[in-house]
N, C-alpha and C positions, 0 to 999 in steps of 0.2 A: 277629270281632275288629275288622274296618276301620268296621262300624257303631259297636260302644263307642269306639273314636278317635274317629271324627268326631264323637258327642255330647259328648264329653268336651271334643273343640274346641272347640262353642259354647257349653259351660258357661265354657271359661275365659276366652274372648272376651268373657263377659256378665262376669266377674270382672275382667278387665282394665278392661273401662270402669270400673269404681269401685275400682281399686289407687291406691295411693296411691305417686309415683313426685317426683321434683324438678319442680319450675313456679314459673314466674317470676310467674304470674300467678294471685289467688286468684279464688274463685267468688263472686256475688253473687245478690241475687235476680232468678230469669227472670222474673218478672214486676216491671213496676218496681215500685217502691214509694215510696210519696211521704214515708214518712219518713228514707227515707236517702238520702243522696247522689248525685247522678246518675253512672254512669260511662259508657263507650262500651260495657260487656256488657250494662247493665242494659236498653240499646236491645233489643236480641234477646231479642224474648218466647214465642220456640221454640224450646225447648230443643234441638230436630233441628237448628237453627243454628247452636248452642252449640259441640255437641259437635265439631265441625271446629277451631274457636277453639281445640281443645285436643289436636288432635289425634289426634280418635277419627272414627270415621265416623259418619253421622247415623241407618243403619239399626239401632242397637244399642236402641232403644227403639222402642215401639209407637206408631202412629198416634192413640192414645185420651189423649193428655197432654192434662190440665186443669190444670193447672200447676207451678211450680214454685217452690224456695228456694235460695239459694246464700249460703253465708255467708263471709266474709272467710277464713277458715281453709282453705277447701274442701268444708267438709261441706255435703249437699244434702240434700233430700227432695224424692220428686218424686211427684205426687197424679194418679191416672189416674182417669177417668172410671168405671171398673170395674176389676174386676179380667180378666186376658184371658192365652189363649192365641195362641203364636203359631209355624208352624213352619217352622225352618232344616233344618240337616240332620238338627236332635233339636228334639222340641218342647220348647218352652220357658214356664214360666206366670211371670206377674208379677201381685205381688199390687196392690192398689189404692195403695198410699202404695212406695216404694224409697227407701232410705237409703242413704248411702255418704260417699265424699270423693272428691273429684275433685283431679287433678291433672293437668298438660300427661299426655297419654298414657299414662294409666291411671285405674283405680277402685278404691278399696281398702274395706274394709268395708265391704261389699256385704250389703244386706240386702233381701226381697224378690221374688228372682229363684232362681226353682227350674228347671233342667233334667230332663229322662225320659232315665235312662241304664238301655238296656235294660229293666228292670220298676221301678224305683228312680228316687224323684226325688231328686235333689242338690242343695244349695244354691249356688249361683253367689256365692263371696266376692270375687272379683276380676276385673278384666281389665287388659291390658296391649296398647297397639299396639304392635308388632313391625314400624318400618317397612322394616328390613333385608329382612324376607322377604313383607313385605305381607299380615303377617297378623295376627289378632289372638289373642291366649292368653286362656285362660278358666282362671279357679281356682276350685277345689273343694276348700276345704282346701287342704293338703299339695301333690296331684295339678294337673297341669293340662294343658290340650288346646290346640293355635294349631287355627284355620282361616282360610280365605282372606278376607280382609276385603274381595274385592268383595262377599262373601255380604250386606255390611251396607252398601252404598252407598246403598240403595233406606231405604224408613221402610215397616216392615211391616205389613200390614193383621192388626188385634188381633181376634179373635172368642171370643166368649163361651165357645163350647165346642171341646172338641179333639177332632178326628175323625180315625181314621185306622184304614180297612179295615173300617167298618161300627161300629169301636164308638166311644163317646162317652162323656166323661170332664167332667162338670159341674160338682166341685169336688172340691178337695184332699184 
């Protein structure tokens, strides 16, 4: 049972990063772009830099970012090099492109991000930072899970395949 919580944690931890919560300040694009406007975000073309700006920690995404989009509203898309695995306390896959909306501390339609709860992957539709308790909430649907958001201080090394006890798990 305390294994299905904790995956469930970093499913809603990966749901929290893309919930959509109140911000003062919208999203632009991580890469600049020379046909719009310059701002002071548009400088930050790591997205693992970003996400502090907002209140989230910067290990919530993999090390394989090739770029990204932010658009005035909040919504993003964010284009990875591959698609890749990556493991917390439940493994986690992300597919090549993730979609959502961002706002000061959270993510909300979340698209992209699938956790392994127990034999079952989940989709990750939200996260939320919880800095009351230092943690963050992952949504899955309805359901949701906090874990400790040192867990995401660090930016995780992303690997092609998931391994865990001998066996290997190469796509979806």
């Amino acid at each position: 049972m305390a294994s299905f919580t904790t995956q469930l944690s970093l499913y809603l931890l990966l749901l929290t990063l893309f919930s959509a919560t109140q911000s003062s300040q919208s999203l632009r694009d991580l890469k600049p772009n020379p046909s719009r406007p310059s701002t002071s975000l548009q400088s930050i073309t790591d997205v693992h830099d970003l996400l502090p700006k907002y209140g989230l920690p910067r290990g919530l995404l993999p090390d394989n970012v090739r770029s990204y989009t932010l658009s005035d509203d909040g919504t993003f898309e964010i284009y990875l090099e591959s698609p890749c695995y990556v493991h917390f306390d439940q493994l986690v896959y992300y597919n090549k492109d993730i979609k959502g909306k961002l706002s000061f501390g959270s993510v909300s339609d979340v698209s992209g991000i699938q956790a392994k709860k127990l034999f079952i992957w989940v989709s990750v539709t939200g996260m939320h930072m919880d800095e009351g308790s230092d943690s963050v909430e992952f949504y899955v649907g309805a359901l949701s899970e906090k874990l400790p958001a040192k867990q995401f201080e660090e930016v995780p090394v992303c690997k092609t395949k998931a391994c865990r006890g001998g066996a290997s798990v190469e796509s979806m």
